[in-house]
VOSE-57726 format. One record per residue: x, y, z of N, C-alpha, C, O, CB in turn; residue in one letter. Coordinates in steps of 0.001 Angstrom, whole numbers, plus 500000, padded with zeros to 6 digits. Glycine has a CB too. Layout:
// residues N
XYZXYZXYZXYZXYZa...
// end
This chain:
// residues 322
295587107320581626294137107494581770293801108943581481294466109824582026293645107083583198x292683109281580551292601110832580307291871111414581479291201110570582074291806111238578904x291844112040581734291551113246582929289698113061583027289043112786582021292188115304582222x289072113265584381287862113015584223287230113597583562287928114313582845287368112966584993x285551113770583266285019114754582641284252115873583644283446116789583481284149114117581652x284932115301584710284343116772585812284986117252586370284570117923587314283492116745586852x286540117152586042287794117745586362287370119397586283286547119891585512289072117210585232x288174120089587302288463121696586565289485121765585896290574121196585974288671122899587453x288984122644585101290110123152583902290647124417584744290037125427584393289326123685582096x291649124685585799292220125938586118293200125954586270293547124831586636291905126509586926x294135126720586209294919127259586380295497128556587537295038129669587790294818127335585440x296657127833588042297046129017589392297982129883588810298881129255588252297846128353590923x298076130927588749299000132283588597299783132527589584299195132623590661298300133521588464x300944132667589609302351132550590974302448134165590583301930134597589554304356131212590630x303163134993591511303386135939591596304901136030591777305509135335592592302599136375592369x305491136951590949307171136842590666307967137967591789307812139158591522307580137404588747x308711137654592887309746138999593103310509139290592743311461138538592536310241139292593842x310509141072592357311748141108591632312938141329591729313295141735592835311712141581591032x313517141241591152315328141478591365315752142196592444315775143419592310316068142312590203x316043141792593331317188142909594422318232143982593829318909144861594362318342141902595327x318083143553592536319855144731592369319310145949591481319933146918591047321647143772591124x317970145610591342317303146749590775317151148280591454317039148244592679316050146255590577x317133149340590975316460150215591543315197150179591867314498149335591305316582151023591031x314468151272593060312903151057593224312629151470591595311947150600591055311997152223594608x312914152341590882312115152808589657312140151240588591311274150888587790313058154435588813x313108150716588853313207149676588031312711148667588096312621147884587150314054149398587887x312214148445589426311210146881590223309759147114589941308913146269589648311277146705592286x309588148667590108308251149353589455307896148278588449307319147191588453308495150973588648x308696149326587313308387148487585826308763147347585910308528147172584715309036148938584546x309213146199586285308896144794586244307735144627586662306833144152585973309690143980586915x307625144975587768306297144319588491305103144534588004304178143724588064306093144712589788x305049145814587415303792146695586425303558145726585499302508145089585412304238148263585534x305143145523584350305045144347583599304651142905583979304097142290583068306093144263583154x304832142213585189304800141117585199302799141137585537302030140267585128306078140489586301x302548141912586052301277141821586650300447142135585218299259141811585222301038142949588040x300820142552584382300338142781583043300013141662582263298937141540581678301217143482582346x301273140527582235301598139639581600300513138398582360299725137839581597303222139548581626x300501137977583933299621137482584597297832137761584465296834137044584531300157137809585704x298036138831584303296203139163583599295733138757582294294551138504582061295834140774583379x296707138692581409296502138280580612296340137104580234295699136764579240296928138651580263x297279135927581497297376134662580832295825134760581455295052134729580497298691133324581256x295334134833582303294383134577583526293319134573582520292442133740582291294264135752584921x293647135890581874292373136406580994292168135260579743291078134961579255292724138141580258x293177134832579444293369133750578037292570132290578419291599131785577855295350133313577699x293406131773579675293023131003580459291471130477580982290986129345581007293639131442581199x290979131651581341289926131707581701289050132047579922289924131238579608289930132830583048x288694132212579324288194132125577814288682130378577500287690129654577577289167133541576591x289616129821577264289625128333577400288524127588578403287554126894578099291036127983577895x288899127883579375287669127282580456286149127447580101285228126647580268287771128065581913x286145128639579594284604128698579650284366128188578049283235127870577682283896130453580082x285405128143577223284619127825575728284718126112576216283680125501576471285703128435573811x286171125395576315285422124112576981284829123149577753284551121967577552285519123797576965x284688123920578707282884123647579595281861123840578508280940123091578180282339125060581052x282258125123577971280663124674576851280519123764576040279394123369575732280217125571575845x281760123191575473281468122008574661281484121022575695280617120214575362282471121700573461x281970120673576704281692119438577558280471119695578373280278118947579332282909119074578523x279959120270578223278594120585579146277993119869578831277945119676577616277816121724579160x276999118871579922276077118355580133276555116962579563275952116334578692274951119062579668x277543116632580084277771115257579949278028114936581415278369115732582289278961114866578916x277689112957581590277578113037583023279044112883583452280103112779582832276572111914583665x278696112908584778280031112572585949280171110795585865279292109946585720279486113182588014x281541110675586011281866109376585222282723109409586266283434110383586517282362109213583554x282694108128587063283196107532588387284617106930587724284855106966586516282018106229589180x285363106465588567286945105732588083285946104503587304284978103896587763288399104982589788x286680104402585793286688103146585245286515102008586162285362101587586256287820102998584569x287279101518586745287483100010587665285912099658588251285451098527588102288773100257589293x285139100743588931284456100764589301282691100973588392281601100801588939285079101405590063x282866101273587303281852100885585999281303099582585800282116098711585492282519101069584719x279824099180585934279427098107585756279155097855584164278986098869583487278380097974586627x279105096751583595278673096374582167277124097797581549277053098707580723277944094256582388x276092097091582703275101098387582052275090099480581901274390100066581075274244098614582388x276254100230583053276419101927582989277586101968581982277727103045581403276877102815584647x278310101132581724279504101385580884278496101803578996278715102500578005280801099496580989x277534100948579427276771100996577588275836102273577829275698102994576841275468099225576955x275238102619578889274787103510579054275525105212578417275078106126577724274627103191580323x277172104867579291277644106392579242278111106108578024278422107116577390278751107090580365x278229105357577615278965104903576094278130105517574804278639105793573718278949103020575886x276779105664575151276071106039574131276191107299573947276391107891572886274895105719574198x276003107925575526275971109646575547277092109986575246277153111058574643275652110432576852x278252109345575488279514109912574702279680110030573278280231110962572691280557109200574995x279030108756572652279160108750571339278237109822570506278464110181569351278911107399570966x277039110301571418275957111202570824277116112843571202276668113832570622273949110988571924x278229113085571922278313114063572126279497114040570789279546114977569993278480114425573640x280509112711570678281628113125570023281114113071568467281936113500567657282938112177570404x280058112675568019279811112897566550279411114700566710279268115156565576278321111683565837x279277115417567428279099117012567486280091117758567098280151118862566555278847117522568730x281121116745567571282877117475567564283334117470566460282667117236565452284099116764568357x284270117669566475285055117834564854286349117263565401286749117502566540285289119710564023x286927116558564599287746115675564716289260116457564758289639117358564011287467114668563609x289898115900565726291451116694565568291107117316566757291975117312567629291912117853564113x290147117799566978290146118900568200290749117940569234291058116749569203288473119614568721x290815119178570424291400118754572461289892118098572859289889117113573597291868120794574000x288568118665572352287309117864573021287286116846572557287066115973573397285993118310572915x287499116247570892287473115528570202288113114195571198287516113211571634288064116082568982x289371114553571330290107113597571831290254113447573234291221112846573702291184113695571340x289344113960573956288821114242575396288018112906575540288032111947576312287812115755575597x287246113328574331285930112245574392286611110769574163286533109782574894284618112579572989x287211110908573082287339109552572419288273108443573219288280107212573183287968109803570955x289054109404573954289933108920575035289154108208576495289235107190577184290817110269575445x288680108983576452287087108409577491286552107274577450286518106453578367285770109059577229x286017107155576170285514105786575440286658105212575406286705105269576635284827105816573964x287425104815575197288748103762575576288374103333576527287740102302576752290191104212575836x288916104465577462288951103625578751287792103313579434287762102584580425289699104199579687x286599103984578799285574103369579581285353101538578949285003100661579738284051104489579353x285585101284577685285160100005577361286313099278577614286352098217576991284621099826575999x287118099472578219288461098293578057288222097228578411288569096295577687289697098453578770x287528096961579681286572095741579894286239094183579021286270092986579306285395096417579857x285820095274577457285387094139576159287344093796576131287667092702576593284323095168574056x288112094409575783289173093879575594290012092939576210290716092062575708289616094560575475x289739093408577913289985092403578523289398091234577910289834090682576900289668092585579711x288426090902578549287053090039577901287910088912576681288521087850576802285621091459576859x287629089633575744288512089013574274289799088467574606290185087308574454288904090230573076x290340089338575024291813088138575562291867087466576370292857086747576497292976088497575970x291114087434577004291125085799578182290690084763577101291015083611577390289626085721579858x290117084894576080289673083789575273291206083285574877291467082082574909288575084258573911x292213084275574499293504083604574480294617083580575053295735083739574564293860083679573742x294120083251576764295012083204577601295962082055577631297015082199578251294447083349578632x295662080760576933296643079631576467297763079871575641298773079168575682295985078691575775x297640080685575013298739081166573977300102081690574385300121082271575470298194082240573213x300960081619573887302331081691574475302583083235574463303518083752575074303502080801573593x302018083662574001302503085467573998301942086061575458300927085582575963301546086583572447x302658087101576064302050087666577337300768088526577021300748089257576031303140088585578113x299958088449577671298830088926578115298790090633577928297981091376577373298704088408579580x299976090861578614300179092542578120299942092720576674299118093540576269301788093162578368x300755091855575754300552091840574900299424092059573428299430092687572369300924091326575246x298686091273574040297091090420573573296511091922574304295587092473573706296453088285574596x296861092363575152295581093596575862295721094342574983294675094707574446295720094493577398x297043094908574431297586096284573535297135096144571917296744097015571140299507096394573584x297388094420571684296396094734570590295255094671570480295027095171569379296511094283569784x294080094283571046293351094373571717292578095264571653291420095088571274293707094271572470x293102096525572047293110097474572709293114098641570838292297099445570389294597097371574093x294224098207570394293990098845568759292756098014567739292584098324566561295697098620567809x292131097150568302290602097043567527289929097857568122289125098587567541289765095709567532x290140097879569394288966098984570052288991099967569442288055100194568676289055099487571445x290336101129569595289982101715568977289528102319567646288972103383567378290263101831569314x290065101001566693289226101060565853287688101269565489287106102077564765289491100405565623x287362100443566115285962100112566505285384101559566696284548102011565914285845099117567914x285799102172567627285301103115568159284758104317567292283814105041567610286160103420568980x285800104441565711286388105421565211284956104577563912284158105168563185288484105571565101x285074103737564022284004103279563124282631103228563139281934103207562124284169102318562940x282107103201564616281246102975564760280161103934564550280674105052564592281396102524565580x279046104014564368277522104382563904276888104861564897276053103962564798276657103279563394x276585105341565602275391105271566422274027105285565951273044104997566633275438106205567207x274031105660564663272431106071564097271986104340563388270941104016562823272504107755562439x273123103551563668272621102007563079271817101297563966271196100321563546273812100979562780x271706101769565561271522101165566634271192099812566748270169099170566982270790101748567153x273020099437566381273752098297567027273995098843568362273751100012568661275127097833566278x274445098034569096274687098344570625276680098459570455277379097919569597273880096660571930x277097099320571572278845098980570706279463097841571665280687097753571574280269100693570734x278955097109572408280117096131572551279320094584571427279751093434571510280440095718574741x278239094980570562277963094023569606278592094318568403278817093535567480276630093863569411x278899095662568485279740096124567060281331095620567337281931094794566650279702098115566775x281754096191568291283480096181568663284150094707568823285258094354568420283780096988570266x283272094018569454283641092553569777284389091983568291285581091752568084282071091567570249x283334091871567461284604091141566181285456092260566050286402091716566619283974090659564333x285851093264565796286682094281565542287922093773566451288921093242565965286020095758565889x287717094017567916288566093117568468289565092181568664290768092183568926288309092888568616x288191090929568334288888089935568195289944089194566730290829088369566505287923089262568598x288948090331565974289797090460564829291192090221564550291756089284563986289706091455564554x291761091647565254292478092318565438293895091159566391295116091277566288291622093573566064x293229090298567108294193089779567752294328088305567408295073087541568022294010090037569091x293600087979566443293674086811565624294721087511564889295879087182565147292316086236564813x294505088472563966295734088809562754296871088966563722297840088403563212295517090412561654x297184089463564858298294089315565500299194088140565486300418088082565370297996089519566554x298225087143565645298536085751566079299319085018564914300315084295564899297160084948566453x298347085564563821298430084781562127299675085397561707300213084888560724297003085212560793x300331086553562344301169087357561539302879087122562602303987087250562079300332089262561422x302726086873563677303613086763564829303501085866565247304185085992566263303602087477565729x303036084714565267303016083209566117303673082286565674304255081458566376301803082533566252x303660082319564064304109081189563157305808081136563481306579082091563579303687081558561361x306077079765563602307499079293564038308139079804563040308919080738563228307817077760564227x307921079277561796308696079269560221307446080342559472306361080377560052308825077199559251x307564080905558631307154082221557964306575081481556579307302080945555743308583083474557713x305263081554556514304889080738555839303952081834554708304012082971555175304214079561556752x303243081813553574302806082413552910301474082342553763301096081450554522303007082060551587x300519084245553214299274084089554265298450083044553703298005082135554403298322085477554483x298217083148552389297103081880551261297234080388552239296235079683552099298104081417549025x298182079865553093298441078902553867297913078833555313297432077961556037299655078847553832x298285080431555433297877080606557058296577080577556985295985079935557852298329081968557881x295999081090556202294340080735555950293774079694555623292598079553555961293789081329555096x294492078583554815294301077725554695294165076720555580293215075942555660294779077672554104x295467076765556468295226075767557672294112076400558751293800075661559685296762075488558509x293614077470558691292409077698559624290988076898558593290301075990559060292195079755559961x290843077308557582289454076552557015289965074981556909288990074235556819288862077226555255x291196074294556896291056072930557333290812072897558623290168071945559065292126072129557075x291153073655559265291025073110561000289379073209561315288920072461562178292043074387562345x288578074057560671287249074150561167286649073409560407285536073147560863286645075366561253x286976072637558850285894071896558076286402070739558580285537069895558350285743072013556416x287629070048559327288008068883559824286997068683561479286381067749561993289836068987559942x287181069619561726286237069741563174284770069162562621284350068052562950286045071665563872x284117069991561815282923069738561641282870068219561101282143067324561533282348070785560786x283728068147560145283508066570559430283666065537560612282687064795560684284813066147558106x284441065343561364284625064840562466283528064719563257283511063696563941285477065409563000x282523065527563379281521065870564345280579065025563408279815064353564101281173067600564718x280418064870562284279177064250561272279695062686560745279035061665560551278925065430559663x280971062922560623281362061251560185281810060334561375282027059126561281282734061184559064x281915061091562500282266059943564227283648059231563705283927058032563697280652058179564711x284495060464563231286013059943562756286741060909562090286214061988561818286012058736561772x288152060605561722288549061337561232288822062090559647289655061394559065289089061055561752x288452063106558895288187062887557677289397063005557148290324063520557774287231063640557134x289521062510555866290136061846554647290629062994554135290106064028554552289205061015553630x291714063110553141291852064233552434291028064320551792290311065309551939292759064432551834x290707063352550764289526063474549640288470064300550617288151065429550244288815061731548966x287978063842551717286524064576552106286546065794552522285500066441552566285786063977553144x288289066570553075288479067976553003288375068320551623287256068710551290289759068432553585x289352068274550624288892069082549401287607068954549302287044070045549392289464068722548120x286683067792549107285725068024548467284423069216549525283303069661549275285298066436548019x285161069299550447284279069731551643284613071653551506283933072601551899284972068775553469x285676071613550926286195072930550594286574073342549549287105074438549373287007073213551136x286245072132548343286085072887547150287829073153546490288304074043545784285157074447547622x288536071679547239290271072433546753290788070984546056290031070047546312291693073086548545x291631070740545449292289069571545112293174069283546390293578070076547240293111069726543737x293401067600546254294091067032547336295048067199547473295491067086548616294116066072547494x296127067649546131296954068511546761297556069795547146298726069979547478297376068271546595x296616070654547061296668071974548259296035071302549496296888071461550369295619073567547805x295130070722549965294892070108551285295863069736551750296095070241552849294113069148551384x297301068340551035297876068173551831299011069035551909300019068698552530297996067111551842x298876070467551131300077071561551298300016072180552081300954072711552676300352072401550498x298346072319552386297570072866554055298103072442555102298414073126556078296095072415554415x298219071469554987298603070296556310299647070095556149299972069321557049297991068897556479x300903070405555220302283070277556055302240071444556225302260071629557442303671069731555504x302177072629555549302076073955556168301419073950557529302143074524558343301319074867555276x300602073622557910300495074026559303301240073026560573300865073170561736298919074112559522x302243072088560238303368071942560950304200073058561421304617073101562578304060071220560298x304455073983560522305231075107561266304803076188561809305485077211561868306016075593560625x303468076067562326302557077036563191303736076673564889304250077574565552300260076287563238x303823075699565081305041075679566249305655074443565981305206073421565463304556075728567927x307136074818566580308060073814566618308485073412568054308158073798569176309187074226565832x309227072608567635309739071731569084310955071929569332311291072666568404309667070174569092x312031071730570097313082072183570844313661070360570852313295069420571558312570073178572534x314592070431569843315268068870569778316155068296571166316857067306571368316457068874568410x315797069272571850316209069477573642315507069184574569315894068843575687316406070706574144x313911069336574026312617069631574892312837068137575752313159067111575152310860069846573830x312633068175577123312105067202577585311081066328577439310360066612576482312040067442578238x310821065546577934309535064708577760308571064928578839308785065736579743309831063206577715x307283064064578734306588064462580243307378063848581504308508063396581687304934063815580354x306216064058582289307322063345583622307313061866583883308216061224584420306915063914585196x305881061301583316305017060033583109306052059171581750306003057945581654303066060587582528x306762059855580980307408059375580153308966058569580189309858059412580281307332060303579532x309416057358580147310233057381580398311435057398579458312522057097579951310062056761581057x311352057817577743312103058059576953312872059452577428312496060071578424311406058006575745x314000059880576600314951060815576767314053061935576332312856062215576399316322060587575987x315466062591575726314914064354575164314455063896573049315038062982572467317171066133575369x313907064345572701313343064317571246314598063906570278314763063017569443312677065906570788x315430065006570800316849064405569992317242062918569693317495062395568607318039064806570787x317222062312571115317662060781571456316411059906570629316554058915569913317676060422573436x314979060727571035313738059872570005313593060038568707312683059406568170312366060146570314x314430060907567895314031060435566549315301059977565590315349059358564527313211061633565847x316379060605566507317986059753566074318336058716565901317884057998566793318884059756566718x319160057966564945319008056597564650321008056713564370321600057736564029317597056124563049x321522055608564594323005055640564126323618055233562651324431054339562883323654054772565021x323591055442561528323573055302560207325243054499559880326220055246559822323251056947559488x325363053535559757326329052520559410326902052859558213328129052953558160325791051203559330x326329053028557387326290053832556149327653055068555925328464055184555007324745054609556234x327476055797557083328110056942557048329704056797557108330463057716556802327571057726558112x330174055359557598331067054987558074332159055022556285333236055544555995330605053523559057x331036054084555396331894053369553951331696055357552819331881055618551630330342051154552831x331291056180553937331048057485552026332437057732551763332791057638550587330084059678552174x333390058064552728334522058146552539335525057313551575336416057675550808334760058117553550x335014056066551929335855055064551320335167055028549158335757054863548091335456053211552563x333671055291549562333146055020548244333707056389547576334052056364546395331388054760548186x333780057367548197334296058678547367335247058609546647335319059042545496334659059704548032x336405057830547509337976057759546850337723056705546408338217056970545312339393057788547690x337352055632546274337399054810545234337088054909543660337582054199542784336780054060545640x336004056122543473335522056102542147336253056988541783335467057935541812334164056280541832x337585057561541317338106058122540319339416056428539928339957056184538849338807060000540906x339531055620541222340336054184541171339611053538540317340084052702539547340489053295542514x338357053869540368337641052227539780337287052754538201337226051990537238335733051548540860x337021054520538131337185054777536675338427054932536217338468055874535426336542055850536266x339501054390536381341141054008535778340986052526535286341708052272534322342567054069537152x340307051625535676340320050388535525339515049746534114338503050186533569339801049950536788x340154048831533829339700048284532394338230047918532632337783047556533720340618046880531823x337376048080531261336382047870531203335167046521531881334110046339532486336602048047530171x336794045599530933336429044273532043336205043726533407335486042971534060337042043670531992x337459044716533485337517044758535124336358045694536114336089045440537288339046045416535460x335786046806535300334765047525536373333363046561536031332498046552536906334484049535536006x333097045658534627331880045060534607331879043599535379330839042967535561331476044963533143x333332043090535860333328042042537160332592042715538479331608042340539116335039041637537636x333304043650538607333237044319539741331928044741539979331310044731541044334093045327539764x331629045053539052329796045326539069328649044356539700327821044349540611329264045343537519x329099043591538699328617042236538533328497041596539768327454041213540297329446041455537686x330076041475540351330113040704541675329339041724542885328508041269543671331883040340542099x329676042842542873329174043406544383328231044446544169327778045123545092330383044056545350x327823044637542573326271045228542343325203044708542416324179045205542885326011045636541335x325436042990541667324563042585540558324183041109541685323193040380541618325493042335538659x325412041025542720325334040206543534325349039216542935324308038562542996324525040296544268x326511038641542086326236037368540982327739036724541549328667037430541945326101037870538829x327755035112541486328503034652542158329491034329541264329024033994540176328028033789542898x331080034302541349331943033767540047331530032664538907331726032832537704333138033173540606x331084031809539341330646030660538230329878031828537410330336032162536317329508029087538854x328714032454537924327409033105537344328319033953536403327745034024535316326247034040538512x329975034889536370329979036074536108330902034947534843330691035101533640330527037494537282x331642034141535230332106033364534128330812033241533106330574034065532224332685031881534674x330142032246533339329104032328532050328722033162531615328178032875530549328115031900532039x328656034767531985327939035931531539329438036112530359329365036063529131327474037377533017x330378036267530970331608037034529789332393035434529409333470035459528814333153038605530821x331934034452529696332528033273528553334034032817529074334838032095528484332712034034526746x334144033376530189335300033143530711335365031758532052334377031441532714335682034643531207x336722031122532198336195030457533366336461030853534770337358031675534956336565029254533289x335728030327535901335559030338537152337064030944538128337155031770539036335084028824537405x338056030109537445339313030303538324339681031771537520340301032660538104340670028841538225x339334031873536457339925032885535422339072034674536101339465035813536351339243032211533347x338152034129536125337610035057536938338316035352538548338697036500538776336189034582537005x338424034609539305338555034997540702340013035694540554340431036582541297338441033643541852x340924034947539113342262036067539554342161037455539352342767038335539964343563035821538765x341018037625538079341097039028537671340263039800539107340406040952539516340236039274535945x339563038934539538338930039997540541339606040161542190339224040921543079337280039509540698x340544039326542211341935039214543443342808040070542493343687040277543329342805037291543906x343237040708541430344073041706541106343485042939541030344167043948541209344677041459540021x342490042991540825341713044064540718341402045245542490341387046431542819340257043213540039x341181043603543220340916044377544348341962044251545285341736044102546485339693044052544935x343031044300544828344685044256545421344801045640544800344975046488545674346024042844544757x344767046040543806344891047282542705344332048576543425345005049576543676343911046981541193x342932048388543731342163049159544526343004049391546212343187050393546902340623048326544547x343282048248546354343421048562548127344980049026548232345314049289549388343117046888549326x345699049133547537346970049605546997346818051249546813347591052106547241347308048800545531x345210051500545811345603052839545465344890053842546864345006055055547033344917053234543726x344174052864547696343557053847548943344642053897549854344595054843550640342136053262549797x345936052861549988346898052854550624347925054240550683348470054849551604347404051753550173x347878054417548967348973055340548555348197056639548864348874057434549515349537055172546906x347003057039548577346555058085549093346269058716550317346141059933550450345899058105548716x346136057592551512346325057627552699347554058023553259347698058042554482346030056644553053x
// end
């Protein structure tokens, strides 16, 4: 917190004893010296005090922050701002003042972040940035526009802790052209919703925003990874399914034959032509021996031996590799 504005600026001067192992002629001259050196700061000291009292002069007495109501806060807010456009920037008054105004408006900042007290980030957080629109704000602001400044600072603000959000919230790191995107779907879906008593269509977002349907629906998987879920997360308490993991897992039968189909295809490309277009036939083409006889002109029994040697051949060569 910077120091009040009705603080004294003084300074106490200590008085030094000197050395014991000195002679008297020698404690003389210290003490001559030190009392020399003390007038002077006093004298320096005192020229600080009085040049800045003159630039802080006639500004009012300003009670602890905590205790500032909304109307006196806009009140002293003005006279501060009429004193620090006088200053010159860089200066100790400069930043006397401007430090002042901080803490006198922190209030609006609070303010602004309770709007996003749902949000998963801490509150400390949201205050500090917050807290850097203000002072933005501050550093921007006009007085000769007479806007009022918590009508100026407020978007500055809240600005400020939206881009926080847009830039640090996102689960997965998404391009900004997206992060913006899923905010103008989220507010032209709101509104359409509010006028059609339902939910709108892709077609009626683009056409509502002027985009083809597919950047809308690139909008909308992009803003899936604004947050993710924890394949751990519990469920509610009202729920009686497992954890997310168990709800979207399925057991794949499948996974059991890749092994077997892997090593088979360098077996089944060794095999005669005839023999891989039975093989096709029968357990691709799902065609029954009579069917594969009439296709290659061959007969029924003639077929089943070639395809009982074939798959003796095969189960022989997964044997030997095993």
């Amino acid at each position: 917190m910077s120091p009040r504005l009705d603080a004294s600026h003084t300074h106490e001067a200590t008085s030094t004893s000197p050395p014991e192992h000195l002679d008297p002629i020698e404690r003389t001259d210290v003490r001559d010296d030190i009392l020399v050196d003390v007038e002077q700061d006093a004298t320096h000291v005192t020229v600080e005090t009085v040049e800045q009292d003159d630039v802080l002069a006639g500004l009012p007495d300003i009670p602890p922050y905590d205790e500032v109501g909304p109307v006196d806060a806009r009140a002293l807010s003005k006279t501060l701002f009429e004193r620090l456009e006088s200053l010159e920037e860089g200066t100790h008054e400069y930043s006397y003042v401007r430090n002042t105004l901080v803490e006198l408006n922190l209030a609006l900042v609070k303010f602004a972040a309770s709007r996003f007290r749902s949000r998963s980030e801490p509150m400390e957080d949201i205050i500090q940035v917050g807290t850097i629109g203000l002072i933005k704000a501050i550093d921007r602001f006009e007085l000769s526009r007479g806007v009022e400044f918590p009508t100026f600072a407020m978007p500055t603000i809240v600005g400020e802790i939206k881009r926080f959000f847009r830039d640090t919230s996102w689960s997965v790191r998404v391009p900004r052209r997206l992060q913006e995107l899923r905010l103008d779907l989220a507010k032209a879906g709101d509104e359409l919703a509010q006028q059609l008593d339902r939910a709108p269509t892709v077609t009626e977002l683009a056409e509502r925003l002027g985009l083809s349907n597919d950047e809308v629906v690139e909008g909308m998987a992009a803003s899936n990874a604004y947050t993710a879920s924890s394949l751990d997360a519990q469920p509610e308490e009202d729920d009686t399914e497992g954890a997310l993991a168990d709800r979207i897992g399925y057991e794949d039968h499948g996974l059991e034959g890749i092994e077997y189909v892997e090593s088979l295809k360098p077996l089944i490309a060794e095999l005669p032509s005839r023999d891989r277009k039975i093989l096709s036939l029968r357990f691709v083409a799902n065609m029954t021996q009579s069917e594969i006889g009439d296709e290659l002109g061959i007969s029924q029994m003639h077929v089943s031996r070639l395809l009982s040697r074939t798959l003796v051949r095969l189960r022989k060569g997964l044997t030997v590799e095993e």
